[in-house]
C-alpha positions as semicolon CSV with decimal commas, in nm:
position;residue;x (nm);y (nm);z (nm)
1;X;-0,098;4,247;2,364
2;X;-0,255;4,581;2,316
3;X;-0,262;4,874;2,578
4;X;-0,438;5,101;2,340
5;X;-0,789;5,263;2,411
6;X;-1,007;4,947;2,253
7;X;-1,395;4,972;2,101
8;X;-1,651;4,964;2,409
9;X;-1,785;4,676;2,218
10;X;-1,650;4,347;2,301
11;X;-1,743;3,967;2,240
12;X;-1,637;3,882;2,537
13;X;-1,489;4,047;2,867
14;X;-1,220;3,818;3,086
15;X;-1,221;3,958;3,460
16;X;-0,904;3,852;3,614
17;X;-0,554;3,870;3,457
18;X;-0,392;3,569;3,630
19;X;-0,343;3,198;3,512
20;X;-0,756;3,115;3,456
21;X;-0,795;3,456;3,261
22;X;-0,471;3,490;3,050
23;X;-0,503;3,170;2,937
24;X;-0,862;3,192;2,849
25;X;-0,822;3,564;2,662
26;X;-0,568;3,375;2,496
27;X;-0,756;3,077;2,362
28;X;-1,057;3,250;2,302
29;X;-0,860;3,540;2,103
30;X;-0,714;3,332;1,884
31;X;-1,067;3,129;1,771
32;X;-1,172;3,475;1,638
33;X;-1,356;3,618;1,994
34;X;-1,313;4,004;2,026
35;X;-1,168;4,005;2,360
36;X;-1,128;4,271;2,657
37;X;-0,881;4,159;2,971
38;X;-0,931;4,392;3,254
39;X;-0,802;4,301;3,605
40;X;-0,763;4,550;3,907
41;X;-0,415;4,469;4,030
42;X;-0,102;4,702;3,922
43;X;0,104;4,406;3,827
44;X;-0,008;4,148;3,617
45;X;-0,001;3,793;3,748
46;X;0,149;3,778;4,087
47;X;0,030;3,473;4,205
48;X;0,181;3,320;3,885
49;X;0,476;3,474;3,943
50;X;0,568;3,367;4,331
51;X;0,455;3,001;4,283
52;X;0,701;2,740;4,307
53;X;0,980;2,934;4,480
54;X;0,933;3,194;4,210
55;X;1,018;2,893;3,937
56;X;0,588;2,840;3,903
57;X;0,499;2,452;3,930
58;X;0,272;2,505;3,643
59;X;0,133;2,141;3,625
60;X;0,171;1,774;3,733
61;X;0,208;1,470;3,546
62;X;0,025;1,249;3,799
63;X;-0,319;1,409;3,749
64;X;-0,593;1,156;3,658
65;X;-0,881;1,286;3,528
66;X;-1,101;1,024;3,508
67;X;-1,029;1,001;3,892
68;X;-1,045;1,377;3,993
69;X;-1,144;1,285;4,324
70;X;-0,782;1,179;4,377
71;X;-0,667;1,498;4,352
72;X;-0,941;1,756;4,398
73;X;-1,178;1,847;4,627
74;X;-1,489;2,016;4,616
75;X;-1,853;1,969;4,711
76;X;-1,913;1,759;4,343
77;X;-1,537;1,723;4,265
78;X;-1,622;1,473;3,931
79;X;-1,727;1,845;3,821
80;X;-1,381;1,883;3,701
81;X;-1,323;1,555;3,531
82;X;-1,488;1,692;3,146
83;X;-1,218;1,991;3,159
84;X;-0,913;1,793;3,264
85;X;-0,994;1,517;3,071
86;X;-0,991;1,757;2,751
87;X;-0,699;1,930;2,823
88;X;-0,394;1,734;3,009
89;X;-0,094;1,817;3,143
90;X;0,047;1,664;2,817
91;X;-0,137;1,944;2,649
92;X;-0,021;2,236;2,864
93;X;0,374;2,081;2,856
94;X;0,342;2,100;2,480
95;X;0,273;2,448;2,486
96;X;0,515;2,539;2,702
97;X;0,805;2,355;2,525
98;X;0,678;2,545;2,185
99;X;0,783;2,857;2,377
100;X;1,109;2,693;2,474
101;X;1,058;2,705;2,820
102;X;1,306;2,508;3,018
103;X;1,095;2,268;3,288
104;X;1,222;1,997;3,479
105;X;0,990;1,710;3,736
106;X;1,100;1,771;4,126
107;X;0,849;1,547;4,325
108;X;0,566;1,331;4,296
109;X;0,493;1,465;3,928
110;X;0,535;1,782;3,997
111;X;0,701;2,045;3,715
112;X;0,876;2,319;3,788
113;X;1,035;2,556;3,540
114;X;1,438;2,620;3,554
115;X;1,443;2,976;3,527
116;X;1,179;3,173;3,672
117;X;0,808;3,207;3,663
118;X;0,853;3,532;3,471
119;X;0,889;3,296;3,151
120;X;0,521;3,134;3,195
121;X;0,355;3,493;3,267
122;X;0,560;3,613;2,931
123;X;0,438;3,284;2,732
124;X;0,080;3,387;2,832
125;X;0,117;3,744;2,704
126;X;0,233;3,601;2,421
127;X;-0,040;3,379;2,351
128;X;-0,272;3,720;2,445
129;X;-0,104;3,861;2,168
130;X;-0,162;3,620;1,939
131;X;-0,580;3,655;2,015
132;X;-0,525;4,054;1,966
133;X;-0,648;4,052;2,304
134;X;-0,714;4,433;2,424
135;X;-0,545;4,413;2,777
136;X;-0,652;4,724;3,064
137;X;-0,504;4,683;3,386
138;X;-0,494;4,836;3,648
139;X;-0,880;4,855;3,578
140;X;-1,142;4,840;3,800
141;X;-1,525;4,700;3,759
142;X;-1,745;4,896;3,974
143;X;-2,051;4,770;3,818
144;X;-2,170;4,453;3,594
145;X;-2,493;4,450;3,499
146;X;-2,703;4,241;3,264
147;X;-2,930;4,405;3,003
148;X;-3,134;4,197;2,664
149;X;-2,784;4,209;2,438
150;X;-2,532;4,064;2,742
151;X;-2,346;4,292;2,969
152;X;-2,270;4,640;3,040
153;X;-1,929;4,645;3,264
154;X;-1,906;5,008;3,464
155;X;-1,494;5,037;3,491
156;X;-1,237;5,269;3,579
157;X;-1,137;5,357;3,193
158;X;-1,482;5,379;3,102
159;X;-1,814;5,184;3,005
160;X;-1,802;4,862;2,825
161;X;-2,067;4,658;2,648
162;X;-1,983;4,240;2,627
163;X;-2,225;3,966;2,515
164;X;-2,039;3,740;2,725
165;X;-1,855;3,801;3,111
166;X;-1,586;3,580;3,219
167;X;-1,500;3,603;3,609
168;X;-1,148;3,461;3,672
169;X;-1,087;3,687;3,993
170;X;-0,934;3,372;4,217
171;X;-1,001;3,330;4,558
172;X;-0,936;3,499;4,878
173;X;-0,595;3,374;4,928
174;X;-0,265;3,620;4,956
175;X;-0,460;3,926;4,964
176;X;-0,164;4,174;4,923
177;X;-0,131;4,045;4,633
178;X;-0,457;4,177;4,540
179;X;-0,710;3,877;4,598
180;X;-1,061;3,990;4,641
181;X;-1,416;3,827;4,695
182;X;-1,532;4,037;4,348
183;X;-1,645;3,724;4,238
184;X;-1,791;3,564;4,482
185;X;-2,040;3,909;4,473
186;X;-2,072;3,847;4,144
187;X;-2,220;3,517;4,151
188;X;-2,432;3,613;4,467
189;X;-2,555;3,935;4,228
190;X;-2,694;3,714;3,987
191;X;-2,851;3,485;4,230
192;X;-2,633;3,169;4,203
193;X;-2,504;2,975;4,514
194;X;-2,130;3,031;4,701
195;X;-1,973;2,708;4,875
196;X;-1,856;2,968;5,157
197;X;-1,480;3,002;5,129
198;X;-1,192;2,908;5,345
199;X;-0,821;2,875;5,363
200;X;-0,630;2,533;5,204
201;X;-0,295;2,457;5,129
202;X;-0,260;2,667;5,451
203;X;-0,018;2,610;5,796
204;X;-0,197;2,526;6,095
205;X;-0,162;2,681;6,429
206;X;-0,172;2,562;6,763
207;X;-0,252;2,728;7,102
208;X;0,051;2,922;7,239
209;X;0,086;2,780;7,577
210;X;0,037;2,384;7,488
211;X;0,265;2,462;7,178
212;X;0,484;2,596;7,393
213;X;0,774;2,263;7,425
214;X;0,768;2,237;7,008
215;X;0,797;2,629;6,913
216;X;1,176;2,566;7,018
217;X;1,200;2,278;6,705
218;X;1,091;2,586;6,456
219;X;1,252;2,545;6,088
220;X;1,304;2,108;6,149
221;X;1,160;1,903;5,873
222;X;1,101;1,534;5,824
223;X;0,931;1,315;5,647
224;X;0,569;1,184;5,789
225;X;0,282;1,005;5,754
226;X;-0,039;1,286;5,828
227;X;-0,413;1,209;5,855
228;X;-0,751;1,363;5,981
229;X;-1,110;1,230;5,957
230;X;-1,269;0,919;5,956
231;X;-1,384;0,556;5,828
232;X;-1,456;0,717;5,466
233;X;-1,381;1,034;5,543
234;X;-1,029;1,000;5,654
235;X;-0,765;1,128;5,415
236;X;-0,392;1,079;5,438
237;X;-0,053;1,197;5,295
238;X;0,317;1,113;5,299
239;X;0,521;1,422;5,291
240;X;0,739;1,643;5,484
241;X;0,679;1,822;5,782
242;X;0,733;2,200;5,889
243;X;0,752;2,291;6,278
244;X;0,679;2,662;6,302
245;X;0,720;2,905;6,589
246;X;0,308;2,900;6,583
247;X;0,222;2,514;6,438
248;X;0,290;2,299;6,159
249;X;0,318;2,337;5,805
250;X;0,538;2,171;5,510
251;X;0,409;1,987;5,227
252;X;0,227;1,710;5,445
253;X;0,039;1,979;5,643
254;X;-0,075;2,225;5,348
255;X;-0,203;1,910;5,209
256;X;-0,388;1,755;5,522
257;X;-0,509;2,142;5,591
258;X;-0,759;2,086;5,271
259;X;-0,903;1,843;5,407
260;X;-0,949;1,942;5,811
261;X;-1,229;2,102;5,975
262;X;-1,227;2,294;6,287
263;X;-1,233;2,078;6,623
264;X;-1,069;1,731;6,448
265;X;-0,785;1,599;6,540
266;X;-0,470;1,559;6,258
267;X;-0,305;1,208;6,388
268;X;0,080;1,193;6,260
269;X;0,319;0,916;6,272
270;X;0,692;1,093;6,325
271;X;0,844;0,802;6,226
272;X;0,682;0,600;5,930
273;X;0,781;0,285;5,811
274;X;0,937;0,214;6,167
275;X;0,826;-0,016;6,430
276;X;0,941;0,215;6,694
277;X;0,798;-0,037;6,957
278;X;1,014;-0,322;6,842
279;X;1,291;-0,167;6,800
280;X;1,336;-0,040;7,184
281;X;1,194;-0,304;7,327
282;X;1,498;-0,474;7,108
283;X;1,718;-0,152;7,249
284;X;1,647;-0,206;7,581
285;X;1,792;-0,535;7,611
286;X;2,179;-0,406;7,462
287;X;2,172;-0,053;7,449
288;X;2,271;0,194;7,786
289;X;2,227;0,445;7,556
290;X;1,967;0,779;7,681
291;X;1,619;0,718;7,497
292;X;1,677;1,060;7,307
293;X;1,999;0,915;7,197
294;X;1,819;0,592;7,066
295;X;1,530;0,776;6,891
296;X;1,755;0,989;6,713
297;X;1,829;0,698;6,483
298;X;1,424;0,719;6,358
299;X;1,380;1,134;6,371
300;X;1,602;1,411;6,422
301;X;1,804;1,428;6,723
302;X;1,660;1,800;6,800
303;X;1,298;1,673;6,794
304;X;1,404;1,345;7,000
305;X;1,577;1,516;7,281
306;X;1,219;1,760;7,281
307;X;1,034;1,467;7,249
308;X;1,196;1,258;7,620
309;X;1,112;1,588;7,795
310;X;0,720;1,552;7,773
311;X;0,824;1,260;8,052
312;X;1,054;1,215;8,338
313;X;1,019;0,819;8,225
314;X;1,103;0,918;7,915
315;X;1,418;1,076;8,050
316;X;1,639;0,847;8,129
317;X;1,868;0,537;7,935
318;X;1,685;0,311;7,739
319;X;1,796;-0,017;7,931
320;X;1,650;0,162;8,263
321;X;1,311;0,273;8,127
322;X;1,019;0,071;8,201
323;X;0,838;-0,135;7,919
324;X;0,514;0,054;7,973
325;X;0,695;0,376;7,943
326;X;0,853;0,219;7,666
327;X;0,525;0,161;7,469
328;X;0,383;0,504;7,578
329;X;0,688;0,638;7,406
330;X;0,599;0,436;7,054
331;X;0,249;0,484;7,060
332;X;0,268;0,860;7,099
333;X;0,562;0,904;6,841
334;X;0,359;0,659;6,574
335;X;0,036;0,814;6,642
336;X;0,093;1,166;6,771
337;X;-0,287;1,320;6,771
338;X;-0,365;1,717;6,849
339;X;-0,591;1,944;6,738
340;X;-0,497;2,251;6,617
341;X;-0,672;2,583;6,697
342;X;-0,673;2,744;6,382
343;X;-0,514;2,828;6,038
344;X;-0,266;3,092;5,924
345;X;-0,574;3,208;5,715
346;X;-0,596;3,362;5,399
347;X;-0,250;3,559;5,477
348;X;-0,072;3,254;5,403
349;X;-0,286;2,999;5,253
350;X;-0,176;2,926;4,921
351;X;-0,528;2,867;4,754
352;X;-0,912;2,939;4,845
353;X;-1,117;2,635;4,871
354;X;-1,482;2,670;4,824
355;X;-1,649;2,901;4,568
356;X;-1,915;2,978;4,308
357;X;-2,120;2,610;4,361
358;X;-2,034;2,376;4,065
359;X;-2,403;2,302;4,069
360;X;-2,451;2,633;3,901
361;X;-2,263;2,577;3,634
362;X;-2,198;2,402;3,318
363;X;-1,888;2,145;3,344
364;X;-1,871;2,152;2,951
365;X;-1,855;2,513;2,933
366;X;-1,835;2,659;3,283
367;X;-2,113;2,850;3,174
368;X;-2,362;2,988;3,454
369;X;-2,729;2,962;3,482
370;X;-2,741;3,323;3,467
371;X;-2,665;3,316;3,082
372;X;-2,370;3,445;2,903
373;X;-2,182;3,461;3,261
374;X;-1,922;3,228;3,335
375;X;-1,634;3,137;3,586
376;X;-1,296;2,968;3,558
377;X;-1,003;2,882;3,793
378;X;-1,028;2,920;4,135
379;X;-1,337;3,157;4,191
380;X;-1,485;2,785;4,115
381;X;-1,529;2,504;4,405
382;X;-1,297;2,316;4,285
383;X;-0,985;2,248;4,473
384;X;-0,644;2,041;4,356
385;X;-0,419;1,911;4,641
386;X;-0,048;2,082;4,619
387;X;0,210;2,076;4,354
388;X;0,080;2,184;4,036
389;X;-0,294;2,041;4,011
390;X;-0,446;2,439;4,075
391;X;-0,303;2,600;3,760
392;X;-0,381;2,249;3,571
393;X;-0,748;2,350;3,698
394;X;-0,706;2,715;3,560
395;X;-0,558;2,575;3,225
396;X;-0,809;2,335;3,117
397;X;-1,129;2,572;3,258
398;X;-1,018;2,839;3,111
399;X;-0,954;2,657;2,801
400;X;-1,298;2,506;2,766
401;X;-1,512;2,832;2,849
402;X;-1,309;2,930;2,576
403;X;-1,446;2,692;2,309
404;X;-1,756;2,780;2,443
405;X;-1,727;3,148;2,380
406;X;-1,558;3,051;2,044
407;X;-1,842;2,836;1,958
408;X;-2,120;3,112;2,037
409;X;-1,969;3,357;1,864
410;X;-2,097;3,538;1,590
């Protein structure tokens, strides 16, 4: 990948050095499109590189796409289906295994690398190299504007002329990591329509007095069955949860957190698969044992004992405690609704839902209406639940606005 002082004539300019824009520079290098990589950020792909645990869950092998809606969201989310469908998972695991890159499945179709996610941003200079990409970073745009030949890109190393503009700046998520709205201005500049932003795959907070008898359960996990909305709306997941000093989080609440809006309630069954009413009503007529004690056997003894002390009929053995009380008990630990307050915003959220309006672009080419400008990755409305289905979004957009440059070219 060059560093070198490049011609201020370009085919094409990628904004945005992460997943979406390495991978496009890369692709569209190598079909014979003079390419210039700028990004603002001093270090090149940190999102890339603190995925996963640091190992990067770089795709996952349950994706359908001839069913996006499964796994994305997204005012239009069938936008996504002509992308996905042309480049899989299958296609981005055979790349990485020409590298040699050790990978390995950990949940639900989700693949992880062994090592660390250093190897995936090294693959993807690689691959940069191999399209002679010229690479500037840290480089700022300051200005894009369009004139009769394509673009003319005001930057921090100088003035740069492009037929074509790429924007894969992301979202707003993890900004000390250097996320931005640049292209969200962008698309507003040229007069096409933003799907205003929020927080998803986020934790969820709760007010600080009513959280007040679960802050104590911080760090316990389980396994639960999570849901908001409903009739057609309603959307639900089967994953582990996260108490927090300040809410919830965990895989099933990053997931569910895509989906809520402010004021709805998240309904959660703490014990799934169990019929907790049953089973003390069957407890109650051979146990002495404390109700915490007997709930201990369904969820973990810390959130049990918690759990009794919401009610003094609830505190008490099982064989003494009333059969309402009983049912109360079941019905609130099987269907335990609240409403949180908030998110942990964009500090914390893992991706940006929301973004340049799919309606505005092409889902062949991700080409704008504004012509010659295009966006990839994340910037887009297009959202994929968690474990691997965002950088499978980044991979196959930024893969087919780079046949499209490839096949304008010249």
């Amino acid at each position: 990948m060059s560093d070198a002082p490049a011609p201020s004539a370009f085919d094409a300019v990628v904004i945005g050095a992460g997943a979406a824009g390495l991978y496009c520079a890369a692709v569209a290098g190598q079909l014979g499109v003079k390419v210039l990589l700028v990004d603002h950020a001093d270090k090149l792909a940190e999102k890339i590189r603190i995925s996963g645990g640091g190992r990067c869950n770089f795709t996952n092998r349950d994706l359908d796409p001839r069913a996006p809606h499964k796994h994305f969201l997204g005012d239009n989310p069938n936008f996504c289906r002509s992308a996905l469908a042309r480049f899989t998972p299958a296609d981005f695991i055979a790349l990485v295994q020409k590298h040699g890159i050790p990978f390995h499945e950990k949940h639900k179709g989700q693949l992880f690398g062994d090592r660390a996610s250093e190897d995936f941003i090294r693959m993807l200079q690689d691959e940069c190299g191999a399209g002679d990409v010229a690479h500037w970073q840290p480089c700022s745009v300051r200005e894009l504007a369009a004139d009769g030949a394509g673009y003319v890109l005001q930057t921090s190393r100088g003035t740069v002329r492009a037929r074509r503009v790429v924007i894969a700046t992301g979202g707003l998520s993890i900004p000390k990591i250097g996320a931005s709205d640049f292209g969200y201005r962008i698309a507003q500049q040229f007069g096409l329509r933003v799907v205003p932003p929020r927080p998803a795959l986020v934790p969820l907070t709760f007010d600080g007095e009513a959280w007040a008898p679960f802050a104590q359960l911080a760090g316990l996990s389980l396994p639960v069955r999570i849901e908001t909305g409903e009739k057609k709306d309603r959307m639900a997941f089967d994953e582990d949860l996260l108490f927090t000093h300040r809410g919830l989080s965990g895989p099933a609440v990053l997931q569910i957190s895509s989906y809520w809006r402010e004021g709805q309630p998240l309904r959660i069954d703490l014990a799934p698969g169990v019929d907790v009413a049953g089973e003390l009503a069957r407890a109650k007529t051979r146990s002495r044992k404390l109700l915490a004690n007997e709930l201990a056997q369904w969820v973990p003894a810390r959130l049990a004992e918690a759990w009794v002390q919401q009610d003094p009929a609830w505190q008490r053995p099982v064989n003494e405690a009333g059969d309402k009380a009983l049912q109360q008990l079941a019905q609130r630990l099987s269907r335990w609704e609240l409403v949180p307050t908030g998110t942990e915003g964009y500090r914390k959220a893992e991706v940006t839902a929301g973004g340049v309006d799919t309606r505005e672009l092409s889902s062949q080419t991700l080409e704008s209406r504004q012509a010659g400008l295009y966006f990839i990755g994340e910037v887009v409305d297009v959202t994929g639940w968690l474990g691997g289905y965002n950088f499978q979004w980044a991979w196959a957009s930024a893969r087919a606005c780079a046949q499209a440059l490839a096949a304008t070219n010249g």
